[in-house]
TORDREN-963206 format. One line per 3 residues: their letters; for each residue y, z negated, x negated of N, C-alpha, C, O. Coordinates in nm, 4 decimals, decimal comma. Atoms other than C-alpha are relative to their C-alpha. Layout:
BEGIN
a) Y/Z/X/Y/Z/X/Y/Z/X/Y/Z/X; ...
//
This chain:
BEGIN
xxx) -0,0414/0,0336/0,1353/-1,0052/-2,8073/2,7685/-0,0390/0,1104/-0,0991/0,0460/0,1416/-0,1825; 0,0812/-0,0889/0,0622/-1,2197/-2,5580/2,6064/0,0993/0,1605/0,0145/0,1258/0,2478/-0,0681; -0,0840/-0,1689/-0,0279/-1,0133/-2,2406/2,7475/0,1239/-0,0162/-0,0402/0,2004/0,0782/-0,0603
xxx) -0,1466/0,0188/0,0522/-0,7109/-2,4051/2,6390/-0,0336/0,0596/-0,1588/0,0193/0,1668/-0,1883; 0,0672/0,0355/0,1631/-0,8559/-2,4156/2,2652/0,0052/0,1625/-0,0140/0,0836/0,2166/-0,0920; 0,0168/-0,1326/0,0432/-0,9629/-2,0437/2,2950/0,0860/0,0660/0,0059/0,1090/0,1596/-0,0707
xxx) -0,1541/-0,0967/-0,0047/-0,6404/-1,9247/2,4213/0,0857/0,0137/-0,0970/0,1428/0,1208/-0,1176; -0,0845/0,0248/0,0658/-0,4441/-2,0809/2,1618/-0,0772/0,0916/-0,1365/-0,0100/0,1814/-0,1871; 0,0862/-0,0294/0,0747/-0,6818/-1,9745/1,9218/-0,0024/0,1404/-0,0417/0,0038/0,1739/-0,1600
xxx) 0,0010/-0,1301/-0,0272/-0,6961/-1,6066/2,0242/0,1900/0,0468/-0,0538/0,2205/0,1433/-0,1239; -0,1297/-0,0547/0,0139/-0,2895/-1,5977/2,0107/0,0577/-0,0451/-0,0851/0,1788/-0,0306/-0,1016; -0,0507/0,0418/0,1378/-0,2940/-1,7807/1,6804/-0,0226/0,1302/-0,0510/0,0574/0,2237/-0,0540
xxx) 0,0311/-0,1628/0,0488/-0,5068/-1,4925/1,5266/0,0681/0,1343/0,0234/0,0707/0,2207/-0,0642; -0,0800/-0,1317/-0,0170/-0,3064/-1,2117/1,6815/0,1316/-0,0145/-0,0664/0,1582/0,0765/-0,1449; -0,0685/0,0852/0,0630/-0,0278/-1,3944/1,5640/0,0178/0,0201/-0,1286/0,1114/0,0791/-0,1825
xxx) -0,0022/-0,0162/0,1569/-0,1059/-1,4117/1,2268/-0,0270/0,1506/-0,0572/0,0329/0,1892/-0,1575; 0,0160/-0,1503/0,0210/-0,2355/-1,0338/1,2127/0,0981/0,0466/0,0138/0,1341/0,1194/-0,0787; -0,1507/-0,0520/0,0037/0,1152/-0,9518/1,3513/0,0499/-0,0029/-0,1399/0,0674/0,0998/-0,2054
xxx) -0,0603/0,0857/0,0917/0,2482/-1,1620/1,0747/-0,0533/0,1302/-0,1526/0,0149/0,2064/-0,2211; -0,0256/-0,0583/0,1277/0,1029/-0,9978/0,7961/-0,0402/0,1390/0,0013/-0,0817/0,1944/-0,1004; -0,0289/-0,1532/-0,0205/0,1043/-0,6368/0,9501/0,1464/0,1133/-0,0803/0,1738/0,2187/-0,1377
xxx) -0,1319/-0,0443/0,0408/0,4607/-0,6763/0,9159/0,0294/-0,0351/-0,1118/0,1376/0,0183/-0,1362; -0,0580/0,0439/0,1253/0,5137/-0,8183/0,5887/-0,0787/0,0958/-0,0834/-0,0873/0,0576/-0,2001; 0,0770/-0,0776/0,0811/0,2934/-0,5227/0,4517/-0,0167/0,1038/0,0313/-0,0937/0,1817/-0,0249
xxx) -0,1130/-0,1561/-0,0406/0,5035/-0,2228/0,6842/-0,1162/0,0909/-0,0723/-0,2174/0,1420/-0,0242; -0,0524/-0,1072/0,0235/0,5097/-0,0234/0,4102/-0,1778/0,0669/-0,0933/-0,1828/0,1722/-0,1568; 0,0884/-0,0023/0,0425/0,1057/-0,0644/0,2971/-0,1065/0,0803/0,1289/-0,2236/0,1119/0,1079
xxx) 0,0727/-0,0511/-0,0595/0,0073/0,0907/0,6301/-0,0698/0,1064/-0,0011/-0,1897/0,1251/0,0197; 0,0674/-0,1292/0,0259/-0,0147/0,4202/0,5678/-0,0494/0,0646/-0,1234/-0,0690/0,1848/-0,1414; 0,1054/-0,0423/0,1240/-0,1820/0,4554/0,2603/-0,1336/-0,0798/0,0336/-0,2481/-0,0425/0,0083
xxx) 0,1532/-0,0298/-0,0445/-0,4216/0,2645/0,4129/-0,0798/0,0203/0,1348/-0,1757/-0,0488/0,1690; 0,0590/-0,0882/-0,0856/-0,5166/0,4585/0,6915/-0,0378/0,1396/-0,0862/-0,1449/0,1915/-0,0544; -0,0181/-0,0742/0,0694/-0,4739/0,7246/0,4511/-0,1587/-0,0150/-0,0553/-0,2396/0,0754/-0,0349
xxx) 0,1030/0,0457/0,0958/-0,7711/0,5424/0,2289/-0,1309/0,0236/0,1154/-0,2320/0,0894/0,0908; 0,1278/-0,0041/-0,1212/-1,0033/0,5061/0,5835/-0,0239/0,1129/0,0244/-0,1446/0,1319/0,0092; -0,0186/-0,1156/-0,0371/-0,9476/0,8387/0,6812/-0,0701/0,1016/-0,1112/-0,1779/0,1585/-0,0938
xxx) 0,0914/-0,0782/0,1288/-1,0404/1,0273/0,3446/-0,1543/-0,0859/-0,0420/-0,2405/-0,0070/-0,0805; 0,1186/0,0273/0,0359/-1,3530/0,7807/0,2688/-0,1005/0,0660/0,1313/-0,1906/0,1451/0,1030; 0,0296/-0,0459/-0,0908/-1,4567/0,8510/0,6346/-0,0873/0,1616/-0,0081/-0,2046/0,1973/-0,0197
xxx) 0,0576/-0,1736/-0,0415/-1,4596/1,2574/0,6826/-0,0189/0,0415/-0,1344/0,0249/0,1565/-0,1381; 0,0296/-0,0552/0,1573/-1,5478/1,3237/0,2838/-0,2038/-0,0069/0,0165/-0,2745/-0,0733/0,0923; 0,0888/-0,0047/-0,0205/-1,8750/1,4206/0,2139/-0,1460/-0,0616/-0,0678/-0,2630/-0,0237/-0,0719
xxx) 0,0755/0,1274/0,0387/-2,0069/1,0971/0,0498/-0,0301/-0,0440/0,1022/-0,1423/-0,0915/0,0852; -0,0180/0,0853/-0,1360/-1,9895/0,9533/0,3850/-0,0958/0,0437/0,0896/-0,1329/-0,0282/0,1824; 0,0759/-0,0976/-0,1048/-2,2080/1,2146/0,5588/-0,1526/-0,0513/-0,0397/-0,2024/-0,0483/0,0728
xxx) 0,1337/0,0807/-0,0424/-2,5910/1,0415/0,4818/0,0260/-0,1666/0,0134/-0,0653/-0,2446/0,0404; 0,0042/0,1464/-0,0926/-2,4640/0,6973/0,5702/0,0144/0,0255/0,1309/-0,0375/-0,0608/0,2017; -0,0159/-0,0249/-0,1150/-2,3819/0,8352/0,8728/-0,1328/0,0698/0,1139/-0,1584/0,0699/0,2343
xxx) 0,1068/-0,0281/-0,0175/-2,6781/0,9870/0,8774/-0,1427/-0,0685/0,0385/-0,2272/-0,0428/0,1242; 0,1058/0,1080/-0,0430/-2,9134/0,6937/0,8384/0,0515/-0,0866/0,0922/-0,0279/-0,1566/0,1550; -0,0436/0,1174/-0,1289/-2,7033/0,4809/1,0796/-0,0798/0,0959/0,1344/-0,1821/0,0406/0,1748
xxx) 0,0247/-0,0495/-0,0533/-2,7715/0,7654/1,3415/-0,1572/0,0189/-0,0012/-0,1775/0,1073/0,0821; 0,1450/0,0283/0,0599/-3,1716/0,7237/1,2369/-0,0406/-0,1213/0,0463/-0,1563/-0,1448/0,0813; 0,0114/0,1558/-0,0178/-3,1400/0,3740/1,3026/0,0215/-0,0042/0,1407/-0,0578/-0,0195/0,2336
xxx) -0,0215/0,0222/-0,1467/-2,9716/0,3647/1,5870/-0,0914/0,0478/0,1297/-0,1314/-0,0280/0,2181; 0,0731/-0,0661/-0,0765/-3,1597/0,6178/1,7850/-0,1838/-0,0029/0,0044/-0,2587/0,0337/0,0949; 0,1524/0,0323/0,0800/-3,5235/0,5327/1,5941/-0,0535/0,1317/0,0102/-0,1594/0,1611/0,0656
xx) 0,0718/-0,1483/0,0905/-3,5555/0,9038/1,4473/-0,0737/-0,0550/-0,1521/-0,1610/0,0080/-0,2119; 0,0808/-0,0205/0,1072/-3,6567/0,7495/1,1481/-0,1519/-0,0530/0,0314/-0,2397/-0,0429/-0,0542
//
């Protein structure tokens, strides 16, 4: 019963992400555009920094 639930569940959510992927086409690539420039800019470079601190326990 339980795996039924998750299945449906799982292919609602994809489902609905489809859903409003496509009804918002034409919003994709500006925002990849937006991820992409916050990303490799060089505001971005000591968060990346302390995550890598964290993660590894350099700090």
């Amino acid at each position: 019963m339980t795996r039924n639930v998750c299945v449906r569940q799982d292919l609602f959510y994809i489902l609905v992400g489809l859903i409003i992927t496509v009804l918002n086409i034409t919003l994709v690539p500006q925002a990849f555009s937006i991820i992409f420039e916050a990303a490799f800019n060089t505001d971005a470079a000591p968060g990346g920094t302390i995550d890598l601190a964290i993660r590894y326990g350099i700090a």
